[in-house]
N, CA, C and O atoms as a GROMACS GRO file, in nm:
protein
  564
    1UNK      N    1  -0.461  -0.238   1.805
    1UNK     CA    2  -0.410  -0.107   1.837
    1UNK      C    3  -0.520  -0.005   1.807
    1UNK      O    4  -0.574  -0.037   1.702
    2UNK      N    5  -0.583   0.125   1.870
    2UNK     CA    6  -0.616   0.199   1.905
    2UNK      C    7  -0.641   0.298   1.762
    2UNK      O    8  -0.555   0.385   1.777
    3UNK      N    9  -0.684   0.316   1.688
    3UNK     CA   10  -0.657   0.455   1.569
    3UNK      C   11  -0.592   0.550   1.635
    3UNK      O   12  -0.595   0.578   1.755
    4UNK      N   13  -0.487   0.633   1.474
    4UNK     CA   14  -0.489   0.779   1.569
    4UNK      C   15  -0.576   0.881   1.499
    4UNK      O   16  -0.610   0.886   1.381
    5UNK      N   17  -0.598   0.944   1.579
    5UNK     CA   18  -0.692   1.067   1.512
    5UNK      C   19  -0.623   1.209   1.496
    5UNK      O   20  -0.689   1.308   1.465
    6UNK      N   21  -0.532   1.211   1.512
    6UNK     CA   22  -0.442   1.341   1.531
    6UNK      C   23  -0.276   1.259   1.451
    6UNK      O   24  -0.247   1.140   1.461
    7UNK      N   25  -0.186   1.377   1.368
    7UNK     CA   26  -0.068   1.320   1.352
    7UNK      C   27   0.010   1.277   1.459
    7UNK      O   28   0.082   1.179   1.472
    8UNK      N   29  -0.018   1.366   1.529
    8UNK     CA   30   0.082   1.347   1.695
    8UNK      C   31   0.039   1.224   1.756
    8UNK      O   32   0.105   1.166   1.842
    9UNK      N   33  -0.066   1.186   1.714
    9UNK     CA   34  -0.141   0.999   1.790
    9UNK      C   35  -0.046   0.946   1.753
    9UNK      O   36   0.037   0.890   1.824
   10UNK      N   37  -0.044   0.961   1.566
   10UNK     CA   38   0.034   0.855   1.485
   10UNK      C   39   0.172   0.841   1.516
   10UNK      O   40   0.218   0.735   1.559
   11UNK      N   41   0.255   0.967   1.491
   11UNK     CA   42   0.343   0.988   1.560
   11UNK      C   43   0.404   0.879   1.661
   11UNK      O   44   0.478   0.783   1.638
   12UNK      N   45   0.343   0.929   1.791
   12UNK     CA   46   0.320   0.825   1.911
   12UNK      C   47   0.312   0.715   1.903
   12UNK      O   48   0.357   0.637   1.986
   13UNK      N   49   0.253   0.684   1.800
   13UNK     CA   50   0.196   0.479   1.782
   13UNK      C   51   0.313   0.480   1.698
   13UNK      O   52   0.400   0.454   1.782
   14UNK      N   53   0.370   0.492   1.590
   14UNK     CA   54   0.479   0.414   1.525
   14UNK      C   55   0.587   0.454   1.620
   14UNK      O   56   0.668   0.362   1.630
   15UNK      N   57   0.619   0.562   1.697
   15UNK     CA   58   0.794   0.564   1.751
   15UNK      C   59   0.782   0.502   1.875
   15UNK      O   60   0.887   0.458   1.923
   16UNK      N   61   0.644   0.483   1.959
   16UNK     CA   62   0.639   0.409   2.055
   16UNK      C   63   0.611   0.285   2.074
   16UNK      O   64   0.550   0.230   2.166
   17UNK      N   65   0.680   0.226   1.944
   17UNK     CA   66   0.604   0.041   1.946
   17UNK      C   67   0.764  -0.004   1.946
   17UNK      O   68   0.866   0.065   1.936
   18UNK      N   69   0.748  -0.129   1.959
   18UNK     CA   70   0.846  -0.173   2.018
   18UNK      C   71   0.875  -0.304   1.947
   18UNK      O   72   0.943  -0.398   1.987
   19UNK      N   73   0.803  -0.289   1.822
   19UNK     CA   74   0.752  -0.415   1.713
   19UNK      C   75   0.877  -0.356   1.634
   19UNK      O   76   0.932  -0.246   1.638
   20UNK      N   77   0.902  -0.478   1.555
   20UNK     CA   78   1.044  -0.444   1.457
   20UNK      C   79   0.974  -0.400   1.383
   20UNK      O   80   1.070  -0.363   1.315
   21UNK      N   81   0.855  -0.351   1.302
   21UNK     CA   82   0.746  -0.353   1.233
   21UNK      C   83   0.618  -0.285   1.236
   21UNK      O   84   0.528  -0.356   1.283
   22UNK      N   85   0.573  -0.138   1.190
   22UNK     CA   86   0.485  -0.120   1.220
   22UNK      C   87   0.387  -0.088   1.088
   22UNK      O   88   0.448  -0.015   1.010
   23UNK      N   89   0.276  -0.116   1.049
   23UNK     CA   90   0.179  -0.127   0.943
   23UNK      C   91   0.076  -0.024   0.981
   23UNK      O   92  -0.004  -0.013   1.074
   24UNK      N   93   0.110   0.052   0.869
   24UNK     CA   94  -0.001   0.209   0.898
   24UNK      C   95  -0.110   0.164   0.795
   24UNK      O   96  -0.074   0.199   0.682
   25UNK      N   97  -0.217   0.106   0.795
   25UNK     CA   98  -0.338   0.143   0.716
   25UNK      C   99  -0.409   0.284   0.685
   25UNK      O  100  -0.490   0.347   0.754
   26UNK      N  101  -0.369   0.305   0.599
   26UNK     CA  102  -0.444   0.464   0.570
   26UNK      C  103  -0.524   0.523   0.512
   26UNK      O  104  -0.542   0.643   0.491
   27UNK      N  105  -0.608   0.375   0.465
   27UNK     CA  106  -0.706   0.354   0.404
   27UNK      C  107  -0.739   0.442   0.281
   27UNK      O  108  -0.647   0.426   0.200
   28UNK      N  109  -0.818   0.518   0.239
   28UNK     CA  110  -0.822   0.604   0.146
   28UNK      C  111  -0.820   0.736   0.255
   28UNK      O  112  -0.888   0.733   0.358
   29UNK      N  113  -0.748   0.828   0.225
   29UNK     CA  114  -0.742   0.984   0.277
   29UNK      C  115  -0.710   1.097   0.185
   29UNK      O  116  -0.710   1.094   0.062
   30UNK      N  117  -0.684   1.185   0.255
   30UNK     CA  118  -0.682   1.338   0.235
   30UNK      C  119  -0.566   1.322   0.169
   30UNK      O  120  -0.501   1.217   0.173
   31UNK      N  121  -0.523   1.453   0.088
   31UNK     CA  122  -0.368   1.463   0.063
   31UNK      C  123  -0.289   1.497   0.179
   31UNK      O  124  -0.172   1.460   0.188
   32UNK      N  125  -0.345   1.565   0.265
   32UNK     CA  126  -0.266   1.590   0.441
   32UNK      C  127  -0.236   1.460   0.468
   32UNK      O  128  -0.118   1.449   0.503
   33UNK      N  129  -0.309   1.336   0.464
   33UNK     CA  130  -0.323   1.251   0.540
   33UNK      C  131  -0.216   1.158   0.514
   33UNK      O  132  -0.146   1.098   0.595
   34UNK      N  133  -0.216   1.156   0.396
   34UNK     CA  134  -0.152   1.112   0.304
   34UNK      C  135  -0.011   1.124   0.336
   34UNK      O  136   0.051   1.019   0.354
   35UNK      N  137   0.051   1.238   0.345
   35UNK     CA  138   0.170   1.321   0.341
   35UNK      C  139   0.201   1.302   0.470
   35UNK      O  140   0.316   1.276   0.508
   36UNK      N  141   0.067   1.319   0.570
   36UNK     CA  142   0.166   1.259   0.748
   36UNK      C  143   0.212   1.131   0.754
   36UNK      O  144   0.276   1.083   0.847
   37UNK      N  145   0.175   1.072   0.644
   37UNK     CA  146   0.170   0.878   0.702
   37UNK      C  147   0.289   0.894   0.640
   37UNK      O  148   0.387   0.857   0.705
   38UNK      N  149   0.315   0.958   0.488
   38UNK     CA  150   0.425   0.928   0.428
   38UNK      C  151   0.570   0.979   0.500
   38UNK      O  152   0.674   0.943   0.445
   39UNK      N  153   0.576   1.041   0.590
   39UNK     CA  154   0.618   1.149   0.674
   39UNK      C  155   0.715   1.004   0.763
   39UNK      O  156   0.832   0.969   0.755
   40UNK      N  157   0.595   0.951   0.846
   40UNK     CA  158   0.688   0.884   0.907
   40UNK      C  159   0.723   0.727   0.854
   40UNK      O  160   0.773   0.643   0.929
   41UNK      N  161   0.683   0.696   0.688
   41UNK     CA  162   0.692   0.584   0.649
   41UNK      C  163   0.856   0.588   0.628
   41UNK      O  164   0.925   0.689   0.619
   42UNK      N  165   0.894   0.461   0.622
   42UNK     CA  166   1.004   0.389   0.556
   42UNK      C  167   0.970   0.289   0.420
   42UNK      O  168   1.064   0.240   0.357
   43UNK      N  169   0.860   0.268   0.389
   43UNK     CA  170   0.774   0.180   0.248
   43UNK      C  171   0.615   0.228   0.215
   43UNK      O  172   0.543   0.265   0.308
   44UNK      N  173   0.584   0.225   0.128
   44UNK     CA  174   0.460   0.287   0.148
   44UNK      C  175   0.390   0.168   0.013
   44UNK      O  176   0.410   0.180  -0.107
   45UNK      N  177   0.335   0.093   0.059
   45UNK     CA  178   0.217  -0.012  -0.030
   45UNK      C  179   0.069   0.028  -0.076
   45UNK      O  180  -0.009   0.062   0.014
   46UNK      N  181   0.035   0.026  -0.173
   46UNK     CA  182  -0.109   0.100  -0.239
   46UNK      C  183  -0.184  -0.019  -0.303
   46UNK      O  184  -0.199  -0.025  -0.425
   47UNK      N  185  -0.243  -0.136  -0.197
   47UNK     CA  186  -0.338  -0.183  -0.253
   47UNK      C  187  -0.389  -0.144  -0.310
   47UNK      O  188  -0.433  -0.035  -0.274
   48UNK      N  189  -0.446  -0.216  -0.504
   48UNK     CA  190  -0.531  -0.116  -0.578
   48UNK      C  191  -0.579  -0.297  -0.648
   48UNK      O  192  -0.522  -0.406  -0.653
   49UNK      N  193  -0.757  -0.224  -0.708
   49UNK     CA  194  -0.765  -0.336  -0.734
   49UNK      C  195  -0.771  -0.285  -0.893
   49UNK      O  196  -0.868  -0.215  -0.921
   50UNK      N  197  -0.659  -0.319  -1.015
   50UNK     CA  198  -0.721  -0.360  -1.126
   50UNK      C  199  -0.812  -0.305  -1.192
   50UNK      O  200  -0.922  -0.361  -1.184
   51UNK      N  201  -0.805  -0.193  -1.272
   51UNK     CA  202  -0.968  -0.089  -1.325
   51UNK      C  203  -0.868  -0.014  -1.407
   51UNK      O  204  -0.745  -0.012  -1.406
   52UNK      N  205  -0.959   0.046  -1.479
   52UNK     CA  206  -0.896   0.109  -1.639
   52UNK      C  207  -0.860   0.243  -1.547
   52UNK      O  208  -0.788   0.324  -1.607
   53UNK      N  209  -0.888   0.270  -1.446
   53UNK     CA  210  -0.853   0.389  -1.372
   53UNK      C  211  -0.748   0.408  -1.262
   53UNK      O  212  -0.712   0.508  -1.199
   54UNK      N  213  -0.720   0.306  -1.260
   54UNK     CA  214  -0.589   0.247  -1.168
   54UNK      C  215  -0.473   0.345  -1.195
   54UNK      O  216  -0.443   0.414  -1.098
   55UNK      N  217  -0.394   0.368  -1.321
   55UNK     CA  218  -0.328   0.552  -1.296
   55UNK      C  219  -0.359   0.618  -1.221
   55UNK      O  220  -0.300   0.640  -1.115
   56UNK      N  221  -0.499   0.685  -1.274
   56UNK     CA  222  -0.527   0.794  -1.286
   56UNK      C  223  -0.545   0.766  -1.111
   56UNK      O  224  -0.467   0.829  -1.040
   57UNK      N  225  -0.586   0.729  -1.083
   57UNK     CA  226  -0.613   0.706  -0.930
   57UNK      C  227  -0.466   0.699  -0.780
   57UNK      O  228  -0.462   0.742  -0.665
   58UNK      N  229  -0.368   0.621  -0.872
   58UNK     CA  230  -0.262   0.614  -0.815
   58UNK      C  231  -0.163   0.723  -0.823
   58UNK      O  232  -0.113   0.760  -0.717
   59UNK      N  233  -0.124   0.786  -0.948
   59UNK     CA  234  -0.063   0.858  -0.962
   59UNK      C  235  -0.079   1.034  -0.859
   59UNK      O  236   0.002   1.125  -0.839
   60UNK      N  237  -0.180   1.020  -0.830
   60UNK     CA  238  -0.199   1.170  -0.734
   60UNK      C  239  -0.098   1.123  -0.589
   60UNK      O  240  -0.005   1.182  -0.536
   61UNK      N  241  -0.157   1.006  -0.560
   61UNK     CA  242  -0.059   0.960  -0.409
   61UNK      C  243   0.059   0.943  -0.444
   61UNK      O  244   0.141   0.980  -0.360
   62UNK      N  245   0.106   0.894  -0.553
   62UNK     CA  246   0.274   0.855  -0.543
   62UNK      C  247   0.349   1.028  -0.536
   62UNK      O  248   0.452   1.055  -0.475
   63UNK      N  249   0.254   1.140  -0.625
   63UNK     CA  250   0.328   1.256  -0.599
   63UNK      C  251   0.358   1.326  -0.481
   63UNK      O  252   0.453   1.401  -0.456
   64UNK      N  253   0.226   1.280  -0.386
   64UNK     CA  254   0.218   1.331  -0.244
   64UNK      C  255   0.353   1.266  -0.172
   64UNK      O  256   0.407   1.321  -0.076
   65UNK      N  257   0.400   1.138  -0.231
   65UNK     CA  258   0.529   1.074  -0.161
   65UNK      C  259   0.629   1.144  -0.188
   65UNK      O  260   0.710   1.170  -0.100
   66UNK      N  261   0.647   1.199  -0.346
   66UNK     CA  262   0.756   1.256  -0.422
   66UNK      C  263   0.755   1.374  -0.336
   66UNK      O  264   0.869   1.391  -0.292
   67UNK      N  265   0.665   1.469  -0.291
   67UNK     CA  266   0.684   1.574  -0.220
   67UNK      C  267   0.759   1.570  -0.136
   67UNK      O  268   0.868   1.627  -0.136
   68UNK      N  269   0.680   1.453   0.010
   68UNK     CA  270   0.721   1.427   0.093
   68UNK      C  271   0.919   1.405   0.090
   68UNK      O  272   1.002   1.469   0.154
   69UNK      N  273   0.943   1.278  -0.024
   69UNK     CA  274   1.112   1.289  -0.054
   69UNK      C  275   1.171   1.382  -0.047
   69UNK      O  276   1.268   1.387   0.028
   70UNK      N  277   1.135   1.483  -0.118
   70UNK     CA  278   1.201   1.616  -0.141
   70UNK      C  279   1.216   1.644  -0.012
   70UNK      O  280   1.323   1.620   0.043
   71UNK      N  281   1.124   1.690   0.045
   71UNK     CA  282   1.100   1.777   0.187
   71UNK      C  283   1.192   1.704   0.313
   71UNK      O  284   1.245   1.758   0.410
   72UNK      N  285   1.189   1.575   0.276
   72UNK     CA  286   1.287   1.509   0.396
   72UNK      C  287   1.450   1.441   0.309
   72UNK      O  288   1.544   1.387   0.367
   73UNK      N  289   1.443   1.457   0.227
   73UNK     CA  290   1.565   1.408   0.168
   73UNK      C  291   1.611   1.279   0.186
   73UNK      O  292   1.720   1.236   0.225
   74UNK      N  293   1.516   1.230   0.152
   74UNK     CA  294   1.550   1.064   0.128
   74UNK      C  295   1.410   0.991   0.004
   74UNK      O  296   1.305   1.038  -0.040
   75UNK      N  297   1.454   0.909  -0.008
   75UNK     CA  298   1.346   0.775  -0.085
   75UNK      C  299   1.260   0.696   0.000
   75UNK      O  300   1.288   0.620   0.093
   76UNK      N  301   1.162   0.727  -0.045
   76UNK     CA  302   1.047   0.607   0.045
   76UNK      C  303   0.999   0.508  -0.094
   76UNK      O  304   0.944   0.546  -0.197
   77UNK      N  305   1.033   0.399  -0.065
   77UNK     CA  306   0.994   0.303  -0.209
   77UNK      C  307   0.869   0.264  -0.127
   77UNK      O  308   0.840   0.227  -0.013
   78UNK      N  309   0.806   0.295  -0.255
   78UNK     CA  310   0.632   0.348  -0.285
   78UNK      C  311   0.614   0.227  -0.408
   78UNK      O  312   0.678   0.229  -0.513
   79UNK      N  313   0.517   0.125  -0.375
   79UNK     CA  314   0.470   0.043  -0.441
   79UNK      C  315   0.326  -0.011  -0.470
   79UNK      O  316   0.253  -0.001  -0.372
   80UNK      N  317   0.271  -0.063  -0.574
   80UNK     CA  318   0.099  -0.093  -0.574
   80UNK      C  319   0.115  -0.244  -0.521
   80UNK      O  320   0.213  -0.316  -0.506
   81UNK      N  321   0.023  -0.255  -0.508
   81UNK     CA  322  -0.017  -0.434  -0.459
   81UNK      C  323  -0.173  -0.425  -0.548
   81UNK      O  324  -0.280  -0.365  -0.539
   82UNK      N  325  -0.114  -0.516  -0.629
   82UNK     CA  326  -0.263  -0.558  -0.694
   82UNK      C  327  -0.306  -0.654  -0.668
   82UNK      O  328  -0.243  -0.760  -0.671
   83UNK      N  329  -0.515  -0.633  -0.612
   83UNK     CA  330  -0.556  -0.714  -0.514
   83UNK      C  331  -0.670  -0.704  -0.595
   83UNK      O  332  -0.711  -0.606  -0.658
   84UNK      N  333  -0.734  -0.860  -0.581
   84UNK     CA  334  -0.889  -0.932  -0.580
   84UNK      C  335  -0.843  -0.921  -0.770
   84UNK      O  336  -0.914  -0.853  -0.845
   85UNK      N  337  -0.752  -0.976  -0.808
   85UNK     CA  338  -0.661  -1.023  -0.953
   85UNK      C  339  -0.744  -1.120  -0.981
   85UNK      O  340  -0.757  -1.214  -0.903
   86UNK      N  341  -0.818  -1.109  -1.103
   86UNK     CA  342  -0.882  -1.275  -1.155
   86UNK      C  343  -0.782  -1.330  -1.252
   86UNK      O  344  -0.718  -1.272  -1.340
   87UNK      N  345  -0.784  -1.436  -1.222
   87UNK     CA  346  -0.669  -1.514  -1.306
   87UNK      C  347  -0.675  -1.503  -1.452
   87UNK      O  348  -0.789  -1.519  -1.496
   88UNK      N  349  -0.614  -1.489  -1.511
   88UNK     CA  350  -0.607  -1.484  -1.651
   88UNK      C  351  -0.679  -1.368  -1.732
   88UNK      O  352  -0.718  -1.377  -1.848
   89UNK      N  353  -0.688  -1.253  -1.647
   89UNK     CA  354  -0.752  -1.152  -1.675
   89UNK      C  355  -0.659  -1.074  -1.777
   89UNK      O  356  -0.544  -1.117  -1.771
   90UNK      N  357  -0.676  -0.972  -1.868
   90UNK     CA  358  -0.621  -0.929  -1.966
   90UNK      C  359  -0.626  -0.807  -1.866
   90UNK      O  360  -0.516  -0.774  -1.821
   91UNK      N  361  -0.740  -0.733  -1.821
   91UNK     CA  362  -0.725  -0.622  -1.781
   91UNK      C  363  -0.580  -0.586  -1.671
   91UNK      O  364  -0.520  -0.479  -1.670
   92UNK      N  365  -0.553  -0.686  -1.600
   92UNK     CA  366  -0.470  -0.692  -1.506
   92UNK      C  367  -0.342  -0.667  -1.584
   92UNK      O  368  -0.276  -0.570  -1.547
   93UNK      N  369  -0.300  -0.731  -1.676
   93UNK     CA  370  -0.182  -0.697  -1.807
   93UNK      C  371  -0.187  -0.573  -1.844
   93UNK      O  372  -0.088  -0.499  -1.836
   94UNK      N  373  -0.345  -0.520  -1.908
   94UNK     CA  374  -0.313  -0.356  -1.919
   94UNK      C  375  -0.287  -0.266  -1.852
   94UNK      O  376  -0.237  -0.160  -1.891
   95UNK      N  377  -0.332  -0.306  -1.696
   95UNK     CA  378  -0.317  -0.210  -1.602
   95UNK      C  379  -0.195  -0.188  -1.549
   95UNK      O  380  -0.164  -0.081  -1.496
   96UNK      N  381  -0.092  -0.319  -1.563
   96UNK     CA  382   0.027  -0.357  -1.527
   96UNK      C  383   0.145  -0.250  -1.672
   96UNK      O  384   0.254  -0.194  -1.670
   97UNK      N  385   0.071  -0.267  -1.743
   97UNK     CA  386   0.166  -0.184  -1.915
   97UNK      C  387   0.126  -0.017  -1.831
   97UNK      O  388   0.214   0.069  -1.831
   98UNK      N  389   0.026   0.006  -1.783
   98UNK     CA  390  -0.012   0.108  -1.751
   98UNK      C  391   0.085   0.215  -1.660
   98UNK      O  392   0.149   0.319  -1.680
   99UNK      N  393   0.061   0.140  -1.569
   99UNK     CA  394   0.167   0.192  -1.431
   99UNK      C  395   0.268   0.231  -1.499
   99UNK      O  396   0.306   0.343  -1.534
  100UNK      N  397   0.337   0.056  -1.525
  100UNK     CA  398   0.486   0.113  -1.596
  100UNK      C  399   0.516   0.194  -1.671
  100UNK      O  400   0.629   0.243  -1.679
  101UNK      N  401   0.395   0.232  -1.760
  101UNK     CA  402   0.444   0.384  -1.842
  101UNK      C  403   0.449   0.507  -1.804
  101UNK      O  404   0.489   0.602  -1.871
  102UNK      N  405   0.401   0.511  -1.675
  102UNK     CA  406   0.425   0.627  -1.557
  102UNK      C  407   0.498   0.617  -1.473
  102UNK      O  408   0.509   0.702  -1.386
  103UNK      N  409   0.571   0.500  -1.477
  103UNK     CA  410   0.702   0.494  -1.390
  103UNK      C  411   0.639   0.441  -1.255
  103UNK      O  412   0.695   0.465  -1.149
  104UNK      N  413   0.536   0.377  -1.260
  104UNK     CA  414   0.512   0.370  -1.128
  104UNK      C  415   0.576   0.180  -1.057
  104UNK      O  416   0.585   0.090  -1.141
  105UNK      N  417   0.608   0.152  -0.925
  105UNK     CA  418   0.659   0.044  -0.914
  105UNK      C  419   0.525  -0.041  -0.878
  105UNK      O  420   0.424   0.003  -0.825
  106UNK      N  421   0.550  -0.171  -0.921
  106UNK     CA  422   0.461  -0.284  -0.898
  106UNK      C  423   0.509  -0.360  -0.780
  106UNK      O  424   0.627  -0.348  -0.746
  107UNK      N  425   0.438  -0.428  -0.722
  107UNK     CA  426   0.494  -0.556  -0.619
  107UNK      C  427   0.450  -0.642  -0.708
  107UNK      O  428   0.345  -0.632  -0.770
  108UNK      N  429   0.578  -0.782  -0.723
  108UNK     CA  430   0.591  -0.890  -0.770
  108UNK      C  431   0.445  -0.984  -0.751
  108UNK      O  432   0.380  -1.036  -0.841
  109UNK      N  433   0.416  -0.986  -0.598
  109UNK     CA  434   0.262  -1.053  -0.548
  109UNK      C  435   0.175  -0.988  -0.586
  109UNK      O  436   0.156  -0.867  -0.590
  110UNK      N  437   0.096  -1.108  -0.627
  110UNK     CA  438  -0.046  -1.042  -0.652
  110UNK      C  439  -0.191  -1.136  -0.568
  110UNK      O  440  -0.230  -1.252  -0.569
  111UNK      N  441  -0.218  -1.062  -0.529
  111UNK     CA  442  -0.313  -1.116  -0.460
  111UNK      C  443  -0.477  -1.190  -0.515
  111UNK      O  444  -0.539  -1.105  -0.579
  112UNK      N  445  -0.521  -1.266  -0.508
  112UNK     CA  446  -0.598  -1.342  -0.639
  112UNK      C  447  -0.762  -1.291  -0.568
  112UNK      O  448  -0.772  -1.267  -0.447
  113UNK      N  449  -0.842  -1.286  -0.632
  113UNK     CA  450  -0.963  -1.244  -0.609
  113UNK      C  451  -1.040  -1.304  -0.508
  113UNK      O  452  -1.137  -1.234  -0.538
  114UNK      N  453  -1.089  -1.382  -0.401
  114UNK     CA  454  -1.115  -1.465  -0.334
  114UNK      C  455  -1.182  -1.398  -0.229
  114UNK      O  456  -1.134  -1.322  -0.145
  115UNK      N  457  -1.324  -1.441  -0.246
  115UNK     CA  458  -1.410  -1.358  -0.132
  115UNK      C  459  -1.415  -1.420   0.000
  115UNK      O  460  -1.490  -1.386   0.091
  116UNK      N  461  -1.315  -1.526   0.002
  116UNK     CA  462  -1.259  -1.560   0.150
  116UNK      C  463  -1.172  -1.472   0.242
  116UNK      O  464  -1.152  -1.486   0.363
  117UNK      N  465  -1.118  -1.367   0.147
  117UNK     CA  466  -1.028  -1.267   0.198
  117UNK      C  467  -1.137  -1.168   0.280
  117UNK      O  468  -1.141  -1.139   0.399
  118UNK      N  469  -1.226  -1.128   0.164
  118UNK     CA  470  -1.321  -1.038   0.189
  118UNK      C  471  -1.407  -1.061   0.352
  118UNK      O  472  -1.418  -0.970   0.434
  119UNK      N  473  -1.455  -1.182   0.368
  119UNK     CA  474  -1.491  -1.250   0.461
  119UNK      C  475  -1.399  -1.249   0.574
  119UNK      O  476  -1.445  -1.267   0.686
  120UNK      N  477  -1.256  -1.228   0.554
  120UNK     CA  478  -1.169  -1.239   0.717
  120UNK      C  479  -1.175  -1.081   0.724
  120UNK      O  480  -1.137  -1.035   0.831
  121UNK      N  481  -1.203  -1.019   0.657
  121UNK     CA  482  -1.174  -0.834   0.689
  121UNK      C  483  -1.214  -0.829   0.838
  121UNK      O  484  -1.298  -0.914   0.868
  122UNK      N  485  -1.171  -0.747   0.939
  122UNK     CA  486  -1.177  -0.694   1.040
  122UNK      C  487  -1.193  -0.798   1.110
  122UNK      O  488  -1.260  -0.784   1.212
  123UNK      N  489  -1.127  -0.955   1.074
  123UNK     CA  490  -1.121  -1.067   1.179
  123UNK      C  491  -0.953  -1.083   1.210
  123UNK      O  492  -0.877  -1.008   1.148
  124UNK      N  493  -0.903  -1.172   1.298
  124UNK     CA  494  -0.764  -1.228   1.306
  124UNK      C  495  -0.815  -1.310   1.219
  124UNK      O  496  -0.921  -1.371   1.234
  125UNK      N  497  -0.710  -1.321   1.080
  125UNK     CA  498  -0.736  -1.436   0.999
  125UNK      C  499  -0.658  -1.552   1.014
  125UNK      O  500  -0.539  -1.534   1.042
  126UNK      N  501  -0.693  -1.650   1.003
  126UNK     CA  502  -0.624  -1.819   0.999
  126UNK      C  503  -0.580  -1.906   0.854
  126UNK      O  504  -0.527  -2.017   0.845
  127UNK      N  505  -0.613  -1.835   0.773
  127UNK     CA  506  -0.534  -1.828   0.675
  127UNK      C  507  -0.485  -1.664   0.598
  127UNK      O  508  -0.546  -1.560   0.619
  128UNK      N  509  -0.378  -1.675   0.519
  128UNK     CA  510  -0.362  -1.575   0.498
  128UNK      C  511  -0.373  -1.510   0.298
  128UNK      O  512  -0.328  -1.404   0.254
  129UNK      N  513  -0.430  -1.594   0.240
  129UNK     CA  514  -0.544  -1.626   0.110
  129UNK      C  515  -0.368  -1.501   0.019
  129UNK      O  516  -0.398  -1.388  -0.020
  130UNK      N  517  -0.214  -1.548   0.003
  130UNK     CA  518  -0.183  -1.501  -0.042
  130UNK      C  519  -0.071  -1.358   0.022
  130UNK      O  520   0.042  -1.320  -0.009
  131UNK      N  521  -0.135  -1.329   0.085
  131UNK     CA  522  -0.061  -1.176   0.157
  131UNK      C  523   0.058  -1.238   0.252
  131UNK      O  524   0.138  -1.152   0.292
  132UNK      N  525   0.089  -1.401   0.305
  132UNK     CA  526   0.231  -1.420   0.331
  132UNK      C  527   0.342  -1.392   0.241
  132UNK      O  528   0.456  -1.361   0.273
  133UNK      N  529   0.298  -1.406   0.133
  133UNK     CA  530   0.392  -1.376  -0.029
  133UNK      C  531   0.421  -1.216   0.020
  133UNK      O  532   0.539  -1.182   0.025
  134UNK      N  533   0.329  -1.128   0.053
  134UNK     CA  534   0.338  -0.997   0.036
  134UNK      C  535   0.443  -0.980   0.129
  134UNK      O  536   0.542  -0.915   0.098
  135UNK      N  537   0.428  -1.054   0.289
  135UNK     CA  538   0.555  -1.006   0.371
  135UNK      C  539   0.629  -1.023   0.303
  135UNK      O  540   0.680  -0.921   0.256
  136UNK      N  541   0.679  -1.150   0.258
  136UNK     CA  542   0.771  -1.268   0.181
  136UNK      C  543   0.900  -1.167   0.110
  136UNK      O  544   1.020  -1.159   0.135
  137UNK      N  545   0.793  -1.081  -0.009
  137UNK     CA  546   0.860  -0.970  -0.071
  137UNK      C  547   0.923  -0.901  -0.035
  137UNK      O  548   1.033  -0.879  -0.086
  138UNK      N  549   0.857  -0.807   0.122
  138UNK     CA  550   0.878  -0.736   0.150
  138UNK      C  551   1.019  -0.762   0.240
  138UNK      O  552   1.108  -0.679   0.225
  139UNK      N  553   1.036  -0.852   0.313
  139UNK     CA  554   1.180  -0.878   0.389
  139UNK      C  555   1.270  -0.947   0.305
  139UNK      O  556   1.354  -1.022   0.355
  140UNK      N  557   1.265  -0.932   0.200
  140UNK     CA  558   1.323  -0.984   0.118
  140UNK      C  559   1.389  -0.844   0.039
  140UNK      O  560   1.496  -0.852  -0.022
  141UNK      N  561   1.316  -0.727   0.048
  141UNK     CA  562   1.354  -0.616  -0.012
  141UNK      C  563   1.481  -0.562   0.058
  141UNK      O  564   1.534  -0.458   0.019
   0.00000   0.00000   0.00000
């Protein structure tokens, strides 16, 4: 699919698909940017990888959602996905005590560090190194 470069693209691409399903990547953005995607989300997922800064980093976007709630009067469940996780890492535990003391929600999956992932970026991948769990969750919600 095509980027949009304008809200009104985006707009257009999620109400004109015809997919039970549509996945907005929004990579890192603006607080505008932020706030249009959240605009027309129904879930909003925040891959983050794991760093003593993982709050401080997350917490500015989940407020841009909280806005967004207000302004449209409903809940968008807003969640992290913690990605490129080394196994048995301690930091991943603190970062996890972290969130939760800001109220922030976790996804159950975690995605494991594996530079095979890194390697399918911007391919159709043939395996999916973990992120079937992530649908898994998610239709399950």
């Amino acid at each position: 699919m095509e980027p949009a470069n304008t809200p009104e693209e985006l707009y257009g691409l999620v109400h004109g698909s015809t997919e039970e399903f549509t996945i907005i990547d929004g990579g890192p953005a603006d607080p505008d940017a932020l706030q249009t995607i959240a605009r027309l989300s129904h879930r909003i997922i925040l891959p983050t990888e794991p760093s003593m800064l993982v709050a401080e980093q997350v917490t500015p976007v989940v407020e841009y959602v909280n806005e967004v709630e207000e302004e449209q009067g409903r809940k968008i469940p807003c969640q992290v996905l913690l990605v490129r996780v080394m196994t048995g890492s301690k930091l991943t535990g603190t970062v996890e005590d972290a969130l939760s003391a800001v109220n922030i929600s976790m996804m159950k999956t975690r995605i494991p560090n594996n530079g095979m992932v890194t390697r399918a970026a911007h391919t159709v991948p043939t395996r999916l190194y973990g992120y079937e769990f992530v649908a898994e969750e998610l239709l399950a919600a």
